[in-house]
PyMOL Python script that loads the backbone (N, CA, C, O; Angstrom):
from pymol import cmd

cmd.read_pdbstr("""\
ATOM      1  N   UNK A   1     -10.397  15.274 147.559  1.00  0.00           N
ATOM      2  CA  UNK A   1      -9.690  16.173 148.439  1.00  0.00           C
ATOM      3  C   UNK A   1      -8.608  16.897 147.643  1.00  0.00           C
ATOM      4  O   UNK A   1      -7.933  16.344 146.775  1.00  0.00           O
ATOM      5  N   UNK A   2      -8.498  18.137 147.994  1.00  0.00           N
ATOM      6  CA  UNK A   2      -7.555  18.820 146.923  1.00  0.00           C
ATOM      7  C   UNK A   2      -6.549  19.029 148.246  1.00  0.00           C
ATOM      8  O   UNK A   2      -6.820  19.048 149.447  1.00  0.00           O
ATOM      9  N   UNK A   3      -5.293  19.176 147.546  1.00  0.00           N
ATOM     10  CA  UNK A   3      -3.891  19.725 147.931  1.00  0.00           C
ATOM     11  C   UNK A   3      -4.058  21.097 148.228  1.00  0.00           C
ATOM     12  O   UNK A   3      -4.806  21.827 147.577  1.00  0.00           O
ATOM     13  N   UNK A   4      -3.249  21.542 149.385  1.00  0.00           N
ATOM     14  CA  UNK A   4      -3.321  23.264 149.463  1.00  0.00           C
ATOM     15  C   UNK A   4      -2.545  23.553 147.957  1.00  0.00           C
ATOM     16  O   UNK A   4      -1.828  22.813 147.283  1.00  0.00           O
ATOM     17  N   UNK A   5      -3.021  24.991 147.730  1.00  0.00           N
ATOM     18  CA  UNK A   5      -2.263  25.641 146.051  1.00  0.00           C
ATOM     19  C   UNK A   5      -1.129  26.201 146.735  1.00  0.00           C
ATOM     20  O   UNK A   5      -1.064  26.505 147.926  1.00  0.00           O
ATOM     21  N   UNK A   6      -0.249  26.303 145.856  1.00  0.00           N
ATOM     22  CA  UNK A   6       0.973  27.466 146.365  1.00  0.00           C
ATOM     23  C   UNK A   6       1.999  26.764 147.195  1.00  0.00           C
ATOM     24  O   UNK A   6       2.226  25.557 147.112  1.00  0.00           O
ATOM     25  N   UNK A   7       2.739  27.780 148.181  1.00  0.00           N
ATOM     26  CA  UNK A   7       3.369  27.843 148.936  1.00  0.00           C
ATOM     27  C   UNK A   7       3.192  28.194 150.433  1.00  0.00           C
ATOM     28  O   UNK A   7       3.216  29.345 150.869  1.00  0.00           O
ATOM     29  N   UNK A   8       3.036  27.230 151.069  1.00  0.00           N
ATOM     30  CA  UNK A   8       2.485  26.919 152.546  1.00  0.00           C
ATOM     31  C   UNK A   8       3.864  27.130 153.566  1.00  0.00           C
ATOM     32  O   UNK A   8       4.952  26.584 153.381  1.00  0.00           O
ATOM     33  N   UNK A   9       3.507  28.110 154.738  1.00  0.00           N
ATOM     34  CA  UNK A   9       4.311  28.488 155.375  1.00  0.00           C
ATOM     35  C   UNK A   9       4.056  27.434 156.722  1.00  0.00           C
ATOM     36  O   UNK A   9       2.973  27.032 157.149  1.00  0.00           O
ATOM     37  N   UNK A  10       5.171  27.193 157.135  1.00  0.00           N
ATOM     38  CA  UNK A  10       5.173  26.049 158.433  1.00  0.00           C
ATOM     39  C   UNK A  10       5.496  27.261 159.613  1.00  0.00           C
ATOM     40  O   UNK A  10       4.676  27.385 160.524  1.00  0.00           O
ATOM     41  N   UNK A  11       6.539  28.029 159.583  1.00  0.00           N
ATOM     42  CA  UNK A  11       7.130  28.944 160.358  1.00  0.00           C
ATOM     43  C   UNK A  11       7.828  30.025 159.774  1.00  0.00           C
ATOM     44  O   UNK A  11       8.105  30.059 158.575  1.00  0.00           O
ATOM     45  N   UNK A  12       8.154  31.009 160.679  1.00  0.00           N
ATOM     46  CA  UNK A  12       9.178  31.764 159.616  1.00  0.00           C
ATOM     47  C   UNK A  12      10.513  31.551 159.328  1.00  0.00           C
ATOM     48  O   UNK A  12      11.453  31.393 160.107  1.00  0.00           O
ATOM     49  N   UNK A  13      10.487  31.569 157.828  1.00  0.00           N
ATOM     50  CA  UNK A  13      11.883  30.848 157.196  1.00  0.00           C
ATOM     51  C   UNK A  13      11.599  29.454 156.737  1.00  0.00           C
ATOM     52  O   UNK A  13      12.439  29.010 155.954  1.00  0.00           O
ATOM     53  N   UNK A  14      10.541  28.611 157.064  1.00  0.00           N
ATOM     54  CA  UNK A  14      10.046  27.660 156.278  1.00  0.00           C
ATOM     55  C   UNK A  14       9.288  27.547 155.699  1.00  0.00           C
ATOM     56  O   UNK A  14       8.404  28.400 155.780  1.00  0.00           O
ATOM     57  N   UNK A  15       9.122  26.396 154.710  1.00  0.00           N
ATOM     58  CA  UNK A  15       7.942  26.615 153.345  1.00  0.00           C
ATOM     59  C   UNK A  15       8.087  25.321 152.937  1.00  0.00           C
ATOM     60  O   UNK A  15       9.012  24.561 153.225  1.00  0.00           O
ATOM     61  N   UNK A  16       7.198  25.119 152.302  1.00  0.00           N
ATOM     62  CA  UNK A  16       6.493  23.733 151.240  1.00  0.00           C
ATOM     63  C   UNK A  16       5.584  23.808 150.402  1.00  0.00           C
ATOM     64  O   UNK A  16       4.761  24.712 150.547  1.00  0.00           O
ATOM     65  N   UNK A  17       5.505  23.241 149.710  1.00  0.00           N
ATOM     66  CA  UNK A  17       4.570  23.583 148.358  1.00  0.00           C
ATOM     67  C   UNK A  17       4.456  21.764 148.257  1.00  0.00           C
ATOM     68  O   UNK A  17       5.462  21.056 148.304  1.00  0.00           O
ATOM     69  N   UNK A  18       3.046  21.215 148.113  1.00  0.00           N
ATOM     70  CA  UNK A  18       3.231  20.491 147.259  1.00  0.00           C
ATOM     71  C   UNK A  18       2.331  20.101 146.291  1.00  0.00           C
ATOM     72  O   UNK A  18       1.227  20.645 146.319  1.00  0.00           O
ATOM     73  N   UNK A  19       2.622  19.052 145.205  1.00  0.00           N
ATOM     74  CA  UNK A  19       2.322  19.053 143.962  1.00  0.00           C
ATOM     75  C   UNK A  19       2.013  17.730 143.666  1.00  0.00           C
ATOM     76  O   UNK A  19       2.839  16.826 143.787  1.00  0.00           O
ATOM     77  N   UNK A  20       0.654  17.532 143.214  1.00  0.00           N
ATOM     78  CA  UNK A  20       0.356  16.284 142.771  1.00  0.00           C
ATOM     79  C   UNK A  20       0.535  16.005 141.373  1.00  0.00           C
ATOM     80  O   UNK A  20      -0.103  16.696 140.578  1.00  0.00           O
ATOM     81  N   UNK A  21       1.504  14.865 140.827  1.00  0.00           N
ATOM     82  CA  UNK A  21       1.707  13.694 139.960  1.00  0.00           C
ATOM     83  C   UNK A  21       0.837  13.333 139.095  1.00  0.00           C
ATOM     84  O   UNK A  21      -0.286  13.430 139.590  1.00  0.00           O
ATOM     85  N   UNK A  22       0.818  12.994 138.127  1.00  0.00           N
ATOM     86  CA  UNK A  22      -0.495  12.393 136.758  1.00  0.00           C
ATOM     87  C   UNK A  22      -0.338  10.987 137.814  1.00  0.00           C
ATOM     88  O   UNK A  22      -1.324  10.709 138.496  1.00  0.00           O
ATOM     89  N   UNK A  23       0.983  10.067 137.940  1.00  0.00           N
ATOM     90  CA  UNK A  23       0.590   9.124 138.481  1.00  0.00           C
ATOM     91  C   UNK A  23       0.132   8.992 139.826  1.00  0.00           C
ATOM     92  O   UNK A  23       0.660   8.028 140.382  1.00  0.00           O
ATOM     93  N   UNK A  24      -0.545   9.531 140.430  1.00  0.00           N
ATOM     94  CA  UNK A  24      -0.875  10.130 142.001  1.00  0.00           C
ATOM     95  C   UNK A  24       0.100   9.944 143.050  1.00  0.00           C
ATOM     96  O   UNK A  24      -0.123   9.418 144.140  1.00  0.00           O
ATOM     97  N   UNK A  25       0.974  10.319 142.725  1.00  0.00           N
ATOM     98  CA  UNK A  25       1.928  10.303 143.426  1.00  0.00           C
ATOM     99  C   UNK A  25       1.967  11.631 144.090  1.00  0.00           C
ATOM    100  O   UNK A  25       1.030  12.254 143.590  1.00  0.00           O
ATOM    101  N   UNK A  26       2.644  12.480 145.069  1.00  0.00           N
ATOM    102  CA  UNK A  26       2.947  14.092 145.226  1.00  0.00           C
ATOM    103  C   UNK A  26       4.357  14.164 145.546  1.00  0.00           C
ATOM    104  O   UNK A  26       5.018  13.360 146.204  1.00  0.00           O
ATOM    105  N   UNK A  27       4.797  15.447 144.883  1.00  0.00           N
ATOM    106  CA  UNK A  27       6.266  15.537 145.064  1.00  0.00           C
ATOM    107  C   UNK A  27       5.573  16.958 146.421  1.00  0.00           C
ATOM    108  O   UNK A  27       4.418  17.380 146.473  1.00  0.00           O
ATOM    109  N   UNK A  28       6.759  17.371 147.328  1.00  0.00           N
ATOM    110  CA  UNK A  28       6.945  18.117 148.316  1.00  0.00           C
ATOM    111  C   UNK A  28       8.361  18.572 148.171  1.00  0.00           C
ATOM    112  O   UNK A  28       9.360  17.875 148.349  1.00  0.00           O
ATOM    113  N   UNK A  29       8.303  20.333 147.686  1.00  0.00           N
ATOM    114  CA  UNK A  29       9.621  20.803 147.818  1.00  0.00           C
ATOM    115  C   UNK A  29       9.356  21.621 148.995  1.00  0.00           C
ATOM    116  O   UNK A  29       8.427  22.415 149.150  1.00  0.00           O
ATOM    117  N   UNK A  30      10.542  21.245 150.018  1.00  0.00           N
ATOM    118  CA  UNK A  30      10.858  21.487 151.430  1.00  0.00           C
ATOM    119  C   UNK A  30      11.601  22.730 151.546  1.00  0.00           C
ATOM    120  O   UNK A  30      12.785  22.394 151.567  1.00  0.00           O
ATOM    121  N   UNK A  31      11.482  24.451 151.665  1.00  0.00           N
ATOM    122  CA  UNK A  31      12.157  25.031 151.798  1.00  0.00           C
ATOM    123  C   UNK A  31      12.580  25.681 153.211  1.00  0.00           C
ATOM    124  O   UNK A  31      11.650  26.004 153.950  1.00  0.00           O
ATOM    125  N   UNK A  32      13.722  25.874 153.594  1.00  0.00           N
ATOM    126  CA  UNK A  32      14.506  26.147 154.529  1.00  0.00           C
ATOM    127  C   UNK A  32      15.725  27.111 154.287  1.00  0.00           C
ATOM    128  O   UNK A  32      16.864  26.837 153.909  1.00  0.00           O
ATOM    129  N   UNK A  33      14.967  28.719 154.724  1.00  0.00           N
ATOM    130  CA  UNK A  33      15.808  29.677 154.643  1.00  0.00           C
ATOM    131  C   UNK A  33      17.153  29.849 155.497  1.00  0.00           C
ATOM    132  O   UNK A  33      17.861  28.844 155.432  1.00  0.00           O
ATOM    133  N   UNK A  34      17.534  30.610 156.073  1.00  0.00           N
ATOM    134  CA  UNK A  34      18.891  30.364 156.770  1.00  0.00           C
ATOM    135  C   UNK A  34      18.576  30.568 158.210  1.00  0.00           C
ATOM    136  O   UNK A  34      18.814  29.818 159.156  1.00  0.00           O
ATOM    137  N   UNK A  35      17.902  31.914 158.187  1.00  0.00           N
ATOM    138  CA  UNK A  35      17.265  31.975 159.759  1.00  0.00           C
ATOM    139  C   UNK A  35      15.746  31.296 159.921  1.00  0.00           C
ATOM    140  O   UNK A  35      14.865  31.816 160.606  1.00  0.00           O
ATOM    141  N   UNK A  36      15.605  30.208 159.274  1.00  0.00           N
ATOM    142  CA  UNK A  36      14.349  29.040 159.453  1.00  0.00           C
ATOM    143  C   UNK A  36      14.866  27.799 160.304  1.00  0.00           C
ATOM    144  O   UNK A  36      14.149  26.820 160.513  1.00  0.00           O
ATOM    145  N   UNK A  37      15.810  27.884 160.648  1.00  0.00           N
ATOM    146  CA  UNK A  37      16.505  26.431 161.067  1.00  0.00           C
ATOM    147  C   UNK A  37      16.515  26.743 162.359  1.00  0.00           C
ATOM    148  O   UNK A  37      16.202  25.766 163.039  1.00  0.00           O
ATOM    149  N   UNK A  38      16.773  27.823 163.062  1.00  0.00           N
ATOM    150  CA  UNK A  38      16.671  27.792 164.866  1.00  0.00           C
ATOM    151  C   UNK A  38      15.094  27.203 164.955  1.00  0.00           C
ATOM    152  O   UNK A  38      14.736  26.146 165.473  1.00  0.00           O
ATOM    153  N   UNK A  39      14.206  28.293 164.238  1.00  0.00           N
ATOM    154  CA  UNK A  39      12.706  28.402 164.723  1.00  0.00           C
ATOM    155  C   UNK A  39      11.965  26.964 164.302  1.00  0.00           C
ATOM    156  O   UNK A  39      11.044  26.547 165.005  1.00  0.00           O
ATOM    157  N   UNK A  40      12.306  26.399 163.397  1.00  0.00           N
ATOM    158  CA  UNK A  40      11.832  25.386 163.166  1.00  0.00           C
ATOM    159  C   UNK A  40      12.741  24.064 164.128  1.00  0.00           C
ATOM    160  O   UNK A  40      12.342  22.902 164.049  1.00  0.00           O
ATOM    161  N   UNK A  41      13.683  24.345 164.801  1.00  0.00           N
ATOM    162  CA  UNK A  41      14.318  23.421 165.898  1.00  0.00           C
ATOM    163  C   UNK A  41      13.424  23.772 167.146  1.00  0.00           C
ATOM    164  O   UNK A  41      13.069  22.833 167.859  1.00  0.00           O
ATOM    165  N   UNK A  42      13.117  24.783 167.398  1.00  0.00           N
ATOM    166  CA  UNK A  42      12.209  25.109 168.426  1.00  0.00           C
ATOM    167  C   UNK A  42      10.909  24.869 168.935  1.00  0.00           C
ATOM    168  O   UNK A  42      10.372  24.775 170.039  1.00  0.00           O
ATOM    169  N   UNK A  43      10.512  24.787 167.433  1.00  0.00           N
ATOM    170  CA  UNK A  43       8.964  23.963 167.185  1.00  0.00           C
ATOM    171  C   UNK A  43       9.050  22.742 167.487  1.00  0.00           C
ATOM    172  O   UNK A  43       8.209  22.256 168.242  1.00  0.00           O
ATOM    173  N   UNK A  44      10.044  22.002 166.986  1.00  0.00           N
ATOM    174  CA  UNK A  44      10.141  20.668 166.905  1.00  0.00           C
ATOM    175  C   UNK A  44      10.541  19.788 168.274  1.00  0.00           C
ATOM    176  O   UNK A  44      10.263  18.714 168.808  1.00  0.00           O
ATOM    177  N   UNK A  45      11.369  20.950 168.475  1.00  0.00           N
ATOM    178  CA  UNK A  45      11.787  20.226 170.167  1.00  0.00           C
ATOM    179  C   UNK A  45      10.311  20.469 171.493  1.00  0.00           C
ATOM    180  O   UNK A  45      10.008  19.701 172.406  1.00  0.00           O
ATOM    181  N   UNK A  46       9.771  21.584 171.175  1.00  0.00           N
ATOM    182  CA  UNK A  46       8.523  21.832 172.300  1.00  0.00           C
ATOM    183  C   UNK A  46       7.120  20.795 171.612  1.00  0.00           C
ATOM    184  O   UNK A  46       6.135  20.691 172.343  1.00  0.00           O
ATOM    185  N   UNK A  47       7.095  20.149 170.379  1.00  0.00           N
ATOM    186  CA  UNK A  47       6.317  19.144 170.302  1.00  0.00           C
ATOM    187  C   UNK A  47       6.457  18.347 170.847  1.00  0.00           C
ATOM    188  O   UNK A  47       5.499  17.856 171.443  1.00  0.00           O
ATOM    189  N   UNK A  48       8.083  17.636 170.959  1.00  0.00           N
ATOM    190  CA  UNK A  48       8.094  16.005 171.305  1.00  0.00           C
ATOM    191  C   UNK A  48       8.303  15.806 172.845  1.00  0.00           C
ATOM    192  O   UNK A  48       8.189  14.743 173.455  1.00  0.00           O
ATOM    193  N   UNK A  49       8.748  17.462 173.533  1.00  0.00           N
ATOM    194  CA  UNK A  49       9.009  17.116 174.645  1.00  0.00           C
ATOM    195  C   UNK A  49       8.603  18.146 176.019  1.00  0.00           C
ATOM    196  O   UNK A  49       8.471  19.302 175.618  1.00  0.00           O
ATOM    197  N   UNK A  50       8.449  18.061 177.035  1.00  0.00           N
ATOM    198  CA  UNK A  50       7.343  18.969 177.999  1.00  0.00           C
ATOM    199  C   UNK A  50       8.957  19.756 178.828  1.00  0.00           C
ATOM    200  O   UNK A  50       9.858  19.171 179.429  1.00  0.00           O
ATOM    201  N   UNK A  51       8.834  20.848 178.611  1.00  0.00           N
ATOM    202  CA  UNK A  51      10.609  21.678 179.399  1.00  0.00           C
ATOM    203  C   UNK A  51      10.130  22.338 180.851  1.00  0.00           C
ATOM    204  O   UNK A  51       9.023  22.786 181.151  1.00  0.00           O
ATOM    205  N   UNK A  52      11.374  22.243 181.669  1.00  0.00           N
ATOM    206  CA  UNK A  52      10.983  23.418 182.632  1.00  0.00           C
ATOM    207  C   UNK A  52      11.834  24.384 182.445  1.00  0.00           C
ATOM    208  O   UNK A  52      12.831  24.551 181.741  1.00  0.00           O
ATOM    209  N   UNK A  53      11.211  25.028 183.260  1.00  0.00           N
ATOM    210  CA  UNK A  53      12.091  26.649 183.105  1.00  0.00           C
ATOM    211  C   UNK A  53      13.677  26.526 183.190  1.00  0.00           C
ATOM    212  O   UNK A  53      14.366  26.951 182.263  1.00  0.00           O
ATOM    213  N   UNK A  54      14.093  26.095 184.014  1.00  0.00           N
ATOM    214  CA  UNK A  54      15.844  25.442 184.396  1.00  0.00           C
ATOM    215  C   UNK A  54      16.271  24.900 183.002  1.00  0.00           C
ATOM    216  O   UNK A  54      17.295  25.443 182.586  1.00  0.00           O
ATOM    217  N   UNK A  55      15.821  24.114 182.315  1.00  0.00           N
ATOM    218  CA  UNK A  55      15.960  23.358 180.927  1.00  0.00           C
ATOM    219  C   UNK A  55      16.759  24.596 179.993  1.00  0.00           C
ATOM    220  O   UNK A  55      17.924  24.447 179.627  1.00  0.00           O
ATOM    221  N   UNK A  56      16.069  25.647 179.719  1.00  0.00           N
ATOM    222  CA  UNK A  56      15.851  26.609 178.897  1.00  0.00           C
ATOM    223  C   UNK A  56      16.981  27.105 178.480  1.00  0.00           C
ATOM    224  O   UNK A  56      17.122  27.385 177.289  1.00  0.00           O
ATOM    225  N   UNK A  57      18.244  27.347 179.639  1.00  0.00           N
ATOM    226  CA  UNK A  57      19.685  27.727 178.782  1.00  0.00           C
ATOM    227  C   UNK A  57      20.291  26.791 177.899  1.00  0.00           C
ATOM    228  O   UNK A  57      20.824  27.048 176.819  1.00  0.00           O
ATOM    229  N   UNK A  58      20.124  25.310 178.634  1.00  0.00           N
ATOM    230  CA  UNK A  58      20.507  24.472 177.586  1.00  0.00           C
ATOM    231  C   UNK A  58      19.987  23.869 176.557  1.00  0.00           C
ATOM    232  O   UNK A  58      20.577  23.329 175.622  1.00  0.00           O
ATOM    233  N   UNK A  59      18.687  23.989 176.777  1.00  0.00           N
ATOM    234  CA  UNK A  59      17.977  23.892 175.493  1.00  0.00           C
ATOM    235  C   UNK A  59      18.454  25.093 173.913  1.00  0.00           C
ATOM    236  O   UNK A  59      18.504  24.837 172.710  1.00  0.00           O
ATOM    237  N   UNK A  60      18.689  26.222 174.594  1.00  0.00           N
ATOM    238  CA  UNK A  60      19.267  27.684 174.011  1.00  0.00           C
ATOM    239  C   UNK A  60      20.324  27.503 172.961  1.00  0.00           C
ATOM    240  O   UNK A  60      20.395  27.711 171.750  1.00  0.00           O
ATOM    241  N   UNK A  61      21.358  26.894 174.178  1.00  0.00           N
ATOM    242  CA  UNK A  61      22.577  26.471 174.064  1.00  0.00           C
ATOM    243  C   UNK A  61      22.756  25.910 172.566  1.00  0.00           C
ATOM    244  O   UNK A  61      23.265  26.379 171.548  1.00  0.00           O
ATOM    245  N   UNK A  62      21.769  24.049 173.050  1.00  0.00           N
ATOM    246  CA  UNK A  62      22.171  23.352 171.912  1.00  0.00           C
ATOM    247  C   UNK A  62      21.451  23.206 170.660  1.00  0.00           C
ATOM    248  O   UNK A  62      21.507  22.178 169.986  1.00  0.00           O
ATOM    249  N   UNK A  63      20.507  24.637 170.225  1.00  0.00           N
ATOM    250  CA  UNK A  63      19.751  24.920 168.770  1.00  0.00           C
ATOM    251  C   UNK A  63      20.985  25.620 168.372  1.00  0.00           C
ATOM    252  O   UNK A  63      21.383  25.394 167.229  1.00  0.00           O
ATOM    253  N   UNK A  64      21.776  26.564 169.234  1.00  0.00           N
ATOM    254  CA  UNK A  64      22.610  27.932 168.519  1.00  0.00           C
ATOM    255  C   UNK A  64      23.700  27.315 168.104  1.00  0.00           C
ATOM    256  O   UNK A  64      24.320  27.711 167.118  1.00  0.00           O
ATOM    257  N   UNK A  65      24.149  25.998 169.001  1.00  0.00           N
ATOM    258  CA  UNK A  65      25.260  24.735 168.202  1.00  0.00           C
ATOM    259  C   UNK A  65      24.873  24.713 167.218  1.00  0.00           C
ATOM    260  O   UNK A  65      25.205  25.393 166.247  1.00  0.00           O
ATOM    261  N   UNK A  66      23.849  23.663 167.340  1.00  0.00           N
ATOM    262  CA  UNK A  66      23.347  23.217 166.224  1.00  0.00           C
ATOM    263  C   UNK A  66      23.242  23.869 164.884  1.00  0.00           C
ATOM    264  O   UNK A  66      23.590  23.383 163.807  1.00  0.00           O
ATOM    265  N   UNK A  67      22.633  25.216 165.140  1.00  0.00           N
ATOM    266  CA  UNK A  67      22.114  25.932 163.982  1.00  0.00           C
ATOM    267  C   UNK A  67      23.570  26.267 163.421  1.00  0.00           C
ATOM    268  O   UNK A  67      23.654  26.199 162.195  1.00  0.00           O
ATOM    269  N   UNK A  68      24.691  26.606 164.087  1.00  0.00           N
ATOM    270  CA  UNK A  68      25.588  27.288 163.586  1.00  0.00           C
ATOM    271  C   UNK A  68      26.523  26.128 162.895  1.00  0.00           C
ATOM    272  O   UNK A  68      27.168  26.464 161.902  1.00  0.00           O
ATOM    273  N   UNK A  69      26.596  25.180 163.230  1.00  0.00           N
ATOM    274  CA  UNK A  69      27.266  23.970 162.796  1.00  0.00           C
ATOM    275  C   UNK A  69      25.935  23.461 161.437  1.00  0.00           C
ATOM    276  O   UNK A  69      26.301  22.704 160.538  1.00  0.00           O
ATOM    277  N   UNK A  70      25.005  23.790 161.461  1.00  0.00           N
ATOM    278  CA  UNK A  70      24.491  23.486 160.064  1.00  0.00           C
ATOM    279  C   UNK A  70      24.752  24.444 159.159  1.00  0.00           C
ATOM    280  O   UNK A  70      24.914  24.159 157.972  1.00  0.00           O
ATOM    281  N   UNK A  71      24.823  25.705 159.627  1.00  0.00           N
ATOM    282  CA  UNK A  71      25.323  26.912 158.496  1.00  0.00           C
ATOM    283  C   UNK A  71      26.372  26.798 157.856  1.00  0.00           C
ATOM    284  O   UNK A  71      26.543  27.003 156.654  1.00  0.00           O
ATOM    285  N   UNK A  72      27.609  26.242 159.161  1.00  0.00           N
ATOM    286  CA  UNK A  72      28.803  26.303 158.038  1.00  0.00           C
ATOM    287  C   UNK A  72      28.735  24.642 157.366  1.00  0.00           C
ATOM    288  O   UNK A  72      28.971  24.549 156.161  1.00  0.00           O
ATOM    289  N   UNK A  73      28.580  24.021 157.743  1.00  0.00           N
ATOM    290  CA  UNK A  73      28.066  22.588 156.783  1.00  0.00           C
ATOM    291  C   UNK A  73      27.157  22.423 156.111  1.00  0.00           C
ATOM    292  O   UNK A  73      26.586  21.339 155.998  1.00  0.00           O
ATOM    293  N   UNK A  74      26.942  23.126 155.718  1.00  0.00           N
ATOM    294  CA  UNK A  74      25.393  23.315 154.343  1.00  0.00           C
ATOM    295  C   UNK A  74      26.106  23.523 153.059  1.00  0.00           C
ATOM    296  O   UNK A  74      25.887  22.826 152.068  1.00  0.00           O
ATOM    297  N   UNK A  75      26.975  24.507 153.096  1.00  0.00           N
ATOM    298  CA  UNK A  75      27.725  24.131 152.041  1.00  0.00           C
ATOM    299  C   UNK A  75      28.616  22.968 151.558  1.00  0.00           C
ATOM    300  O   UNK A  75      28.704  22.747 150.350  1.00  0.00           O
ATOM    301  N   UNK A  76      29.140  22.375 152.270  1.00  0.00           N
ATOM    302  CA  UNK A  76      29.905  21.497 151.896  1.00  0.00           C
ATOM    303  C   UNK A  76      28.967  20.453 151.382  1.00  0.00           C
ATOM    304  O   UNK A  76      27.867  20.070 151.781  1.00  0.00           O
ATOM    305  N   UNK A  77      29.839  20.056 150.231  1.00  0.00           N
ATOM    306  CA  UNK A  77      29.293  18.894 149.462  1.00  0.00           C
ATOM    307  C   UNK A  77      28.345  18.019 150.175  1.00  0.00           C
ATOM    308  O   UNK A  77      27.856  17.044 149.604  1.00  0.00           O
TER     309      UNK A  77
END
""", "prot")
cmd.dss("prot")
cmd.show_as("cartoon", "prot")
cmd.util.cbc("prot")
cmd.orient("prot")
């Protein structure tokens, strides 16, 4: 079975590539652009969980927290 080649898109603003090892091991570099972090919270939250329409502001709400509180904490050490 071969590995996809290249750089594999999950969503927009995300990416992965990965790379198989002499010792068969695979490394996976995980990329995450800046506006990749709402859309990929969005994906992730409508996998694990079934919403209703009412849900939807606060669901809104707490990616644009989220996302914005990872922007300015991404830099820090």
């Amino acid at each position: 079975m071969r590995l996809p080649e290249g750089r594999q898109s999950i969503c927009p603003g995300v990416s992965y590539t990965l790379k198989a090892n002499r010792d068969l091991s695979i490394s996976i570099d995980f990329n995450v652009k800046w506006y990749g972090y709402p859309v990929l919270a969005w994906k992730t939250v409508h996998k694990e969980n079934n919403f209703k329409w009412y849900h939807y502001p606060v669901l809104v709400w707490l990616i644009a927290k989220h996302t914005i509180l990872y922007w300015f904490n991404r830099d820090k050490g």
